[in-house]
Backbone as JSON Lines, residues from 0, in Angstrom:
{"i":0,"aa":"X","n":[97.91,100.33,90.87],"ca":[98.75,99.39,90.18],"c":[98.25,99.25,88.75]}
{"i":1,"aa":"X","n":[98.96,99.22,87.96],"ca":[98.73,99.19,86.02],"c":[99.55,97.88,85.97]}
{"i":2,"aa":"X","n":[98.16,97.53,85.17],"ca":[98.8,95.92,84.49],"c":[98.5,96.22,83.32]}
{"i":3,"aa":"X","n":[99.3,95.55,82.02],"ca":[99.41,95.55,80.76],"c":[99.34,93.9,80.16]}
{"i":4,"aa":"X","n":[99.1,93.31,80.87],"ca":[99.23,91.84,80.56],"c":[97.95,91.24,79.92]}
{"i":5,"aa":"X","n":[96.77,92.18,80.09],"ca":[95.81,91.96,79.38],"c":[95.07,92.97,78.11]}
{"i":6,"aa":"X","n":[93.88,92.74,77.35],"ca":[93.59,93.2,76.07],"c":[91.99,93.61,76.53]}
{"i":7,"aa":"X","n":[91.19,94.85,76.48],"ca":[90.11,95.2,76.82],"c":[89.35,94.57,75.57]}
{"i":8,"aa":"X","n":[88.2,93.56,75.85],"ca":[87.65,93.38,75.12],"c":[86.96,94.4,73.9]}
{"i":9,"aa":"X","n":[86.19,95.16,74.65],"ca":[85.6,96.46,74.14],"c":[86.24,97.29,73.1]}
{"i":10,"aa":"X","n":[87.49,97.76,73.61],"ca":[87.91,98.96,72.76],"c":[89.86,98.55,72.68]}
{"i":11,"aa":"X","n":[90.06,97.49,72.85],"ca":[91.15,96.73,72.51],"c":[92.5,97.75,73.14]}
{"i":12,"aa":"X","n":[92.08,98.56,74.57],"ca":[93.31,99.2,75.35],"c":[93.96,97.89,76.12]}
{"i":13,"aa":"X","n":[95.32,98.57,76.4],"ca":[96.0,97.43,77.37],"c":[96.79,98.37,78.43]}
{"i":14,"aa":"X","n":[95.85,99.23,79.06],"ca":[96.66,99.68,80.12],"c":[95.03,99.9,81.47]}
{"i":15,"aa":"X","n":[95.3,99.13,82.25],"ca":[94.76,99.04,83.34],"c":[94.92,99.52,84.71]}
{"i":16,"aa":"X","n":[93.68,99.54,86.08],"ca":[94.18,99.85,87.11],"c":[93.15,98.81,88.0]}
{"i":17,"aa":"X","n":[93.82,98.82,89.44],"ca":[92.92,97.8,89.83],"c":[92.02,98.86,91.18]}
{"i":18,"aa":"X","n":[90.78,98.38,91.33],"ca":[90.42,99.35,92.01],"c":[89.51,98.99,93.1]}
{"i":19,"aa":"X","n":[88.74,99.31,94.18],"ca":[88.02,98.18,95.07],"c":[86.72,99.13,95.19]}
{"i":20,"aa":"X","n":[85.61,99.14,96.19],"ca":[84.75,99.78,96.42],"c":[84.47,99.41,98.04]}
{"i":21,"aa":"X","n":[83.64,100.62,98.57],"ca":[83.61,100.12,100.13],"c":[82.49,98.8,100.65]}
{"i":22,"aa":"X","n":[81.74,98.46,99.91],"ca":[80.64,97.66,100.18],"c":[81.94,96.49,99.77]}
{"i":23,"aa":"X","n":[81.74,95.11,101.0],"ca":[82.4,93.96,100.95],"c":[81.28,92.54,100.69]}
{"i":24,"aa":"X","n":[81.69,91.97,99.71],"ca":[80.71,90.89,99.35],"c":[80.68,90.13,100.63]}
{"i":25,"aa":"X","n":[79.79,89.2,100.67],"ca":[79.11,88.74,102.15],"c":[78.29,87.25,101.93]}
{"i":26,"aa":"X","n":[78.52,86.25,101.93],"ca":[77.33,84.88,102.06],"c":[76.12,85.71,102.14]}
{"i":27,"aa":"X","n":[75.12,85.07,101.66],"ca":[73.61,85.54,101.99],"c":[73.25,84.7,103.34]}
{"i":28,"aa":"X","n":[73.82,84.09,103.97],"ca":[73.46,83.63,105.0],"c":[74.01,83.39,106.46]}
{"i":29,"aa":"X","n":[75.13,84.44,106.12],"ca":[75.62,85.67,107.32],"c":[75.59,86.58,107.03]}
{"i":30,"aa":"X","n":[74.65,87.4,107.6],"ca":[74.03,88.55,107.53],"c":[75.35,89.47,108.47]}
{"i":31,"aa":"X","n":[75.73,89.06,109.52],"ca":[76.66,89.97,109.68],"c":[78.31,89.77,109.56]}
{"i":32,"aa":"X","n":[79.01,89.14,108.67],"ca":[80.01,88.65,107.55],"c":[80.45,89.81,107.97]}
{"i":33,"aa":"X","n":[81.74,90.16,107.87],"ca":[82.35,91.32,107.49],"c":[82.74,91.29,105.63]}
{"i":34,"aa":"X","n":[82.8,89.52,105.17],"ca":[83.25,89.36,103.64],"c":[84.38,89.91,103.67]}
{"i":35,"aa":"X","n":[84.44,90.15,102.67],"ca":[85.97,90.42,101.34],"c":[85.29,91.49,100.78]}
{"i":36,"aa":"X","n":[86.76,92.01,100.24],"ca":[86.58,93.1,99.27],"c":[86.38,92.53,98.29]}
{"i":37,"aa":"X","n":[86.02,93.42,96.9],"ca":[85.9,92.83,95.58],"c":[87.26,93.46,95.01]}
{"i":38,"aa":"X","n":[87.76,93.34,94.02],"ca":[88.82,93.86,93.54],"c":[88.48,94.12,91.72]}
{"i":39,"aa":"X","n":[88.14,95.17,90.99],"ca":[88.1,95.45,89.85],"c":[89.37,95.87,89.18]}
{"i":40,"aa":"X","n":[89.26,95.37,87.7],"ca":[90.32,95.27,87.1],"c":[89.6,95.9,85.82]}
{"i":41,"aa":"X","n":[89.97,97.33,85.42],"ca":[89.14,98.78,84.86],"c":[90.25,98.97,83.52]}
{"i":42,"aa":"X","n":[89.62,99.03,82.8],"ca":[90.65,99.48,81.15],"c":[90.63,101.12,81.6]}
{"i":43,"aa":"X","n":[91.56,101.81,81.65],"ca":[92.23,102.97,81.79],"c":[91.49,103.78,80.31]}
{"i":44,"aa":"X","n":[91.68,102.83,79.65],"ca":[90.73,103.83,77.84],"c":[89.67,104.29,77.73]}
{"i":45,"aa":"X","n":[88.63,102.7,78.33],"ca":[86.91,103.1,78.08],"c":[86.52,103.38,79.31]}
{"i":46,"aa":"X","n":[86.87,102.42,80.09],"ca":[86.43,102.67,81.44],"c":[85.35,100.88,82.1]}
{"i":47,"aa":"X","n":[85.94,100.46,81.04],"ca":[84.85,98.71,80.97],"c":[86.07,97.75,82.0]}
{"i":48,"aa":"X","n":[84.95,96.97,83.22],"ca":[85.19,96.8,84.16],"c":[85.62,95.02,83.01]}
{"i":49,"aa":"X","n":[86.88,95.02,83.3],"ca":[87.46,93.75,82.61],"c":[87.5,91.91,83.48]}
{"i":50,"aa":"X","n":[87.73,93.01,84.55],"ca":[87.33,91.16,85.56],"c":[87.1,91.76,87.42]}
{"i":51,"aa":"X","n":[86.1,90.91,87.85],"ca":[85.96,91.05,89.12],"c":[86.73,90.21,90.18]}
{"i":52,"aa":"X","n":[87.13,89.9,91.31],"ca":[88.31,89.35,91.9],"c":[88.2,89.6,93.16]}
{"i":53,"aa":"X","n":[87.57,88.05,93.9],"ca":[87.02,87.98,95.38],"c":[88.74,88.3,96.06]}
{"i":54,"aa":"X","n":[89.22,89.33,97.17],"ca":[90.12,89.33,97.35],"c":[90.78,88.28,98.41]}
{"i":55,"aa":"X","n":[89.82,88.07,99.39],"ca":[89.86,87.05,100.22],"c":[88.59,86.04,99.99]}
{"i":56,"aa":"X","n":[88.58,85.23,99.36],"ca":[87.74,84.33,99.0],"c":[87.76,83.2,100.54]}
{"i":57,"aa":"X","n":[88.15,82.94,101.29],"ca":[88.08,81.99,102.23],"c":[87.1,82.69,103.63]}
{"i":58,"aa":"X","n":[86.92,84.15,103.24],"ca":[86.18,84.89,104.42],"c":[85.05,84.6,104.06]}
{"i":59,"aa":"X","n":[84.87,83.8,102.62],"ca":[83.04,83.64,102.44],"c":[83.09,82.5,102.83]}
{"i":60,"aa":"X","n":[83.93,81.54,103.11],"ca":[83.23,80.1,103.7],"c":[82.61,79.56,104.85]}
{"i":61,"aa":"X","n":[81.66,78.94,105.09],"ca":[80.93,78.28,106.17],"c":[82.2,77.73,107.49]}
């Protein structure tokens, strides 16, 4: 997905992609959490990671 709605700090591109990685963030105090993904939001120009984005933020709560 390409978003244009934002301005890369760095090198002032406005064409983006959003992208995830397999490691899922996790509480430090459930060790076995499955967590959330993270969700990166990557300038398509430089390659500078513009914002990070808990995807399910309620899988980290107590």
């Amino acid at each position: 997905m390409t978003t244009t709605s934002k301005t890369c700090n760095d090198c002032g591109g406005t064409s983006f992609v959003e992208a995830t990685d397999f490691i899922n963030l996790r509480p430090l105090d459930k060790k076995l959490s499955l967590g959330s993904e993270r969700v990166y939001t990557i300038c398509l120009n430089c390659g500078e990671v513009v914002s990070i984005k808990v995807k399910n933020p309620e899988k980290l709560m107590k």
